[in-house]
PDB file of N, CA, C, O and CB in Angstrom:
ATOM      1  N   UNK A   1       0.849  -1.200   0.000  1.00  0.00           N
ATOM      2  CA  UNK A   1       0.000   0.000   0.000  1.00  0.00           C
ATOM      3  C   UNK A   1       0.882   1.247   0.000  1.00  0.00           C
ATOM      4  O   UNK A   1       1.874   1.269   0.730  1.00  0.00           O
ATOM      5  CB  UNK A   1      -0.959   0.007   1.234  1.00  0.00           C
ATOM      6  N   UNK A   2       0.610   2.164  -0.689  1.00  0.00           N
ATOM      7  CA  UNK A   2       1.123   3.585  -0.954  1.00  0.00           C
ATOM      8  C   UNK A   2       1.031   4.674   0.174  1.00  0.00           C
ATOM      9  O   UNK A   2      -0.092   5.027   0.535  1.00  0.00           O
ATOM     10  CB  UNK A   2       0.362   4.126  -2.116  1.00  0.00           C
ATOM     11  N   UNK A   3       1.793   5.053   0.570  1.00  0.00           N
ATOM     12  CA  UNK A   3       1.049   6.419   1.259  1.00  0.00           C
ATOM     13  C   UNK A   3       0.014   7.073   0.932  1.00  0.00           C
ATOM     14  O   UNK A   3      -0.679   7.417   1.890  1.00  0.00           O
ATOM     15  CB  UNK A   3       1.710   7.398   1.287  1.00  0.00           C
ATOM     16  N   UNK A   4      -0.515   7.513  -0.562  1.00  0.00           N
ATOM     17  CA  UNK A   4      -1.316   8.029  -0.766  1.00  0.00           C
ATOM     18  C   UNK A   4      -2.458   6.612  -0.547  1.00  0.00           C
ATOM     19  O   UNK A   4      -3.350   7.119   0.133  1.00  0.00           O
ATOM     20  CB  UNK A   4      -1.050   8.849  -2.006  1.00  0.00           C
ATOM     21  N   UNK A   5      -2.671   5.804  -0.677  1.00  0.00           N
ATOM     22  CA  UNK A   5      -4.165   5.218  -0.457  1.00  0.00           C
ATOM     23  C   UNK A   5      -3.835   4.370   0.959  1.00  0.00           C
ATOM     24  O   UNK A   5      -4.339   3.261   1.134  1.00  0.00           O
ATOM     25  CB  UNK A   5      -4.817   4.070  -1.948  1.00  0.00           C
ATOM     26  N   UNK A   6      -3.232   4.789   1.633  1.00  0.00           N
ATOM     27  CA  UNK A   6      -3.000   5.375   3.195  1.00  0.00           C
ATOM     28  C   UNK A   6      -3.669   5.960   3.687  1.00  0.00           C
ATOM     29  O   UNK A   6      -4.301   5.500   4.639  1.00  0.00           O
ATOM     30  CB  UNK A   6      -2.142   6.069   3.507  1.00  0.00           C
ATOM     31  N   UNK A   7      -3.842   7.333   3.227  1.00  0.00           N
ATOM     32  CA  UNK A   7      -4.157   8.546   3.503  1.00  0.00           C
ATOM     33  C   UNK A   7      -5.489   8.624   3.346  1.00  0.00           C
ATOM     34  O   UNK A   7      -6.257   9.129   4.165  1.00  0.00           O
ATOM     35  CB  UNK A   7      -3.491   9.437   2.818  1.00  0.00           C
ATOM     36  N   UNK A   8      -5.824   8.078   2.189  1.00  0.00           N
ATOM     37  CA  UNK A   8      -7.227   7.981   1.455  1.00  0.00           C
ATOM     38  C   UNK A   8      -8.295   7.733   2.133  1.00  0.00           C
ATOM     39  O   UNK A   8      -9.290   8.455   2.202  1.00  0.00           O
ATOM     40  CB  UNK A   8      -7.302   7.048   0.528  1.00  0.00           C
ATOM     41  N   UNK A   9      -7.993   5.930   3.048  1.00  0.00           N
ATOM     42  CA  UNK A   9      -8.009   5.406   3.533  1.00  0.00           C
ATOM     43  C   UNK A   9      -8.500   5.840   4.785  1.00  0.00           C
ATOM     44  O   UNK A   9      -9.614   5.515   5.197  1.00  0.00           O
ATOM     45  CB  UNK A   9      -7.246   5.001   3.287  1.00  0.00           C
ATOM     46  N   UNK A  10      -7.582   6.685   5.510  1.00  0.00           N
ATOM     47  CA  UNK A  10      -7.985   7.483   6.877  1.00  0.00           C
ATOM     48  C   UNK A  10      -9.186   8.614   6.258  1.00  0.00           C
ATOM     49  O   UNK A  10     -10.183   8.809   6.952  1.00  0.00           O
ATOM     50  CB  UNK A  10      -6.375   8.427   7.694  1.00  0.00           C
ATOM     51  N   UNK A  11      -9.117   8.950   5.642  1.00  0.00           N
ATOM     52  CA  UNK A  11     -10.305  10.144   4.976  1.00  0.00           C
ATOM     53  C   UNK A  11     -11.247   9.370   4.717  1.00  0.00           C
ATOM     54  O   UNK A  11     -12.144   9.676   5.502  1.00  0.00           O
ATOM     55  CB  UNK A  11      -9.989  11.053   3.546  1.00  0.00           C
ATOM     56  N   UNK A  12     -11.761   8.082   3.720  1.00  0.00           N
ATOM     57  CA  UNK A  12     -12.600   7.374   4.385  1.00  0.00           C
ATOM     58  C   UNK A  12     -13.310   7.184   5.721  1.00  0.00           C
ATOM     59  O   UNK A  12     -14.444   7.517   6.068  1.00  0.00           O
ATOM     60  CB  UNK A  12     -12.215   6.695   4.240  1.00  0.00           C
ATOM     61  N   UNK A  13     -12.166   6.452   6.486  1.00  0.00           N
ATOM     62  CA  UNK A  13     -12.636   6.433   7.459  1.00  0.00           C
ATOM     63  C   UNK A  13     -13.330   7.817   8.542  1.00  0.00           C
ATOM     64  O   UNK A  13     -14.359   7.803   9.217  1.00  0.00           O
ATOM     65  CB  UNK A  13     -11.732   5.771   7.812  1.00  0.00           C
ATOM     66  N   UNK A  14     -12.596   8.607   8.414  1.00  0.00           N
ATOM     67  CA  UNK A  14     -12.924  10.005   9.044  1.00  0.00           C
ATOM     68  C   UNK A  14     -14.699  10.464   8.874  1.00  0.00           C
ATOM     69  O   UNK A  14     -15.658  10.910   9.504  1.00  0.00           O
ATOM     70  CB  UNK A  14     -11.843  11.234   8.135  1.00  0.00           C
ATOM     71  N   UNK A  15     -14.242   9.944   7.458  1.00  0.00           N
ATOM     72  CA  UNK A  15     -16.471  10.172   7.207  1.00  0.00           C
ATOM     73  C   UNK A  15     -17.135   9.842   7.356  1.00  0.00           C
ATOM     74  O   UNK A  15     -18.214  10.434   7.369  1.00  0.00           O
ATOM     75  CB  UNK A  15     -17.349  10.188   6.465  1.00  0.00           C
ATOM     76  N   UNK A  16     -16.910   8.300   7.644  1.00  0.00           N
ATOM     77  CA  UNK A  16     -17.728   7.018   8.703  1.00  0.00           C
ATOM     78  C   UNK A  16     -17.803   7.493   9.621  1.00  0.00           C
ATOM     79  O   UNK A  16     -18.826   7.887  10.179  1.00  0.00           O
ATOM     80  CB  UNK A  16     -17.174   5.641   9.089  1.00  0.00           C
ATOM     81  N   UNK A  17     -16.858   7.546   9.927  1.00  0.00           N
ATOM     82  CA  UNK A  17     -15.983   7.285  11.534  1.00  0.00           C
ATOM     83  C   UNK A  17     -16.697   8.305  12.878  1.00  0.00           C
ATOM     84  O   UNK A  17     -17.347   8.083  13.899  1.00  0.00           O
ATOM     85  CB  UNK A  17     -13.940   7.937  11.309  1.00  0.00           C
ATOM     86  N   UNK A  18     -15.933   9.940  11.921  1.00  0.00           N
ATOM     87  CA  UNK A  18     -15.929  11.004  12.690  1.00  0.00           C
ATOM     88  C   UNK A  18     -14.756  11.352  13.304  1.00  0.00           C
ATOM     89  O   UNK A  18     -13.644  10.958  12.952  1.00  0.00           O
ATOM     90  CB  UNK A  18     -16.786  10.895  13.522  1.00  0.00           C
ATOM     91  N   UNK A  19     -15.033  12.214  14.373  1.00  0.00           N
ATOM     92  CA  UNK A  19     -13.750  12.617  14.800  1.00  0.00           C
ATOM     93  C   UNK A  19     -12.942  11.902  15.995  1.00  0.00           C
ATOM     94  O   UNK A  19     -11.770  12.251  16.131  1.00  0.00           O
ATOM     95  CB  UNK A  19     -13.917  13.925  15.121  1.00  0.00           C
ATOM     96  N   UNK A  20     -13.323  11.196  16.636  1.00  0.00           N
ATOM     97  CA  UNK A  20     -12.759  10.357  17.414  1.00  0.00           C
ATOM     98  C   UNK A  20     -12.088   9.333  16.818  1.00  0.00           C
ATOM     99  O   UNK A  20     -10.925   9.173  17.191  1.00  0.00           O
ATOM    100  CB  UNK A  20     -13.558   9.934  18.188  1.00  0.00           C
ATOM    101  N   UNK A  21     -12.588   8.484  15.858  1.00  0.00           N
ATOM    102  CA  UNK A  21     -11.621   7.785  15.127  1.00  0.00           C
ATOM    103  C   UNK A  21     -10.633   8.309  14.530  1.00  0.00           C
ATOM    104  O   UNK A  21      -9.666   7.602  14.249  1.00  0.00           O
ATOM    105  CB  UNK A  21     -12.072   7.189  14.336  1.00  0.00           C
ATOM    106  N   UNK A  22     -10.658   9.700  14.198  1.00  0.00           N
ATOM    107  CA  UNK A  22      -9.859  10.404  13.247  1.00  0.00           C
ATOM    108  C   UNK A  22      -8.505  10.893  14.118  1.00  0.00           C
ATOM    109  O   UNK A  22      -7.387  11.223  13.721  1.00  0.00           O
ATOM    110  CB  UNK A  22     -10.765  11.697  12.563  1.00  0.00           C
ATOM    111  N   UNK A  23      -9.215  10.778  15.807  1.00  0.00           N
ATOM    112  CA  UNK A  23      -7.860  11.087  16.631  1.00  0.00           C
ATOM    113  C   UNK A  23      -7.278   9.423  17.195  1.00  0.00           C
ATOM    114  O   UNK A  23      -6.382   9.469  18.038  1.00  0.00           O
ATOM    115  CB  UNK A  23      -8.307  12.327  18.212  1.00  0.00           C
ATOM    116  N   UNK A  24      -7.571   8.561  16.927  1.00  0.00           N
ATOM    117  CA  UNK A  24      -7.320   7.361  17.141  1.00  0.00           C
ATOM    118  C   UNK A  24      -6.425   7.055  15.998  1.00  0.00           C
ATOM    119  O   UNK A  24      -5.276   6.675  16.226  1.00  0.00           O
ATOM    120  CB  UNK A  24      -8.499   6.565  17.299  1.00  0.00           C
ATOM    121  N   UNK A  25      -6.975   7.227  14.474  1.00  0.00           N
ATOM    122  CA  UNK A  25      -5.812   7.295  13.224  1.00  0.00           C
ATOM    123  C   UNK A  25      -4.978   7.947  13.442  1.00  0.00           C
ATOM    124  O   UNK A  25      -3.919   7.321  13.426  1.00  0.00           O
ATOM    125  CB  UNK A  25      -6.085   7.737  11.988  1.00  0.00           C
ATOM    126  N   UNK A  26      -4.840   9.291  13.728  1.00  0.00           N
ATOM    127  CA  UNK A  26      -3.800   9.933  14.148  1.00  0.00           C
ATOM    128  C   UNK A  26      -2.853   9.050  14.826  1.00  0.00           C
ATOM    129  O   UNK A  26      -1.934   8.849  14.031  1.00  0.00           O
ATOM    130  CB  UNK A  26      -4.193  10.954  14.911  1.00  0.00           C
ATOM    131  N   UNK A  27      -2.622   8.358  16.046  1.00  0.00           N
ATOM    132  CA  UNK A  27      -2.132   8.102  16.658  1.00  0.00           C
ATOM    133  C   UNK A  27      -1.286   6.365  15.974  1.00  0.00           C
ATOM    134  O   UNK A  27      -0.298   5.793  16.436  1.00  0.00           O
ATOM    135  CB  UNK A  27      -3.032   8.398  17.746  1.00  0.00           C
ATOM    136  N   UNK A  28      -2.138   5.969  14.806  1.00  0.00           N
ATOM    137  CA  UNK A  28      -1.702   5.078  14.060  1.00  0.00           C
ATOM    138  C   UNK A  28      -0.910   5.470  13.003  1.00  0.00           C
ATOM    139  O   UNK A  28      -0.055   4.820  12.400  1.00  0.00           O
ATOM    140  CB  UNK A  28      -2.603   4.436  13.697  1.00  0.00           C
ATOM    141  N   UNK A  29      -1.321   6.707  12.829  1.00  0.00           N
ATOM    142  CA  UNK A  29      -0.559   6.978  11.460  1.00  0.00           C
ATOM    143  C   UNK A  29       1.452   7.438  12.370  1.00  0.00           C
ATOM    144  O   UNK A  29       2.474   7.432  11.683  1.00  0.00           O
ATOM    145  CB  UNK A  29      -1.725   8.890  10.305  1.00  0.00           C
ATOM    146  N   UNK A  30       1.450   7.651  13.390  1.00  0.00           N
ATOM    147  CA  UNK A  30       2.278   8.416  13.546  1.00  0.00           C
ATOM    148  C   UNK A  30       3.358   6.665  14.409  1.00  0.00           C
ATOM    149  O   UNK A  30       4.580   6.753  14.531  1.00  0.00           O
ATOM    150  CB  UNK A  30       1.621  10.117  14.496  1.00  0.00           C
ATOM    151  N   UNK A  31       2.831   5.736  14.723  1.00  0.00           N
ATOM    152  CA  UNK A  31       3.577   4.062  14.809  1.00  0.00           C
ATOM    153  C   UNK A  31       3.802   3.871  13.387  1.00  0.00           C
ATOM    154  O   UNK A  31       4.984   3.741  13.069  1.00  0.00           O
ATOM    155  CB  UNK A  31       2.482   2.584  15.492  1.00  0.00           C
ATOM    156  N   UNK A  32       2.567   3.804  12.062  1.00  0.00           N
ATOM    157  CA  UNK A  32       3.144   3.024  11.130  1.00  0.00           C
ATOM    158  C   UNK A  32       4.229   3.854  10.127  1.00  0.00           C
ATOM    159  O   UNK A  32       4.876   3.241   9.278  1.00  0.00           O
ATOM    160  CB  UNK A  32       1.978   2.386  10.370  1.00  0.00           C
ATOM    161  N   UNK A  33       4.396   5.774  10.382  1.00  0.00           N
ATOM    162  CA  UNK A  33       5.142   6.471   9.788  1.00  0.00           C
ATOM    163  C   UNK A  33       6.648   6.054  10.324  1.00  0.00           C
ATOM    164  O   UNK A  33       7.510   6.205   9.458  1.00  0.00           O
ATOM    165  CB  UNK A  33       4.677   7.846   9.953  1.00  0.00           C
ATOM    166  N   UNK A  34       7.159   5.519  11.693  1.00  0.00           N
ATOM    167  CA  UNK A  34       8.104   5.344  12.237  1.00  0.00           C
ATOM    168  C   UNK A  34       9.016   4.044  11.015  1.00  0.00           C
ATOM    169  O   UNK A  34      10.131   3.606  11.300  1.00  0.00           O
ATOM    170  CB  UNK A  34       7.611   4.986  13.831  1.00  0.00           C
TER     171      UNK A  34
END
């Protein structure tokens, strides 16, 4: 998987989701960026 459909991916989810998931991705995106 690409960064960009990574990203995509979390923006998806964000529109399901909302904003609590979106601070939960956050916190994933910043383990799988390591």
């Amino acid at each position: 998987m690409t960064f960009e459909e990574f990203v995509d991916n979390i923006r998806q989810e964000i529109r399901e989701e909302g904003y609590m998931a979106a601070t939960m991705l956050a916190g994933r995106i910043v383990v799988w960026a390591k």
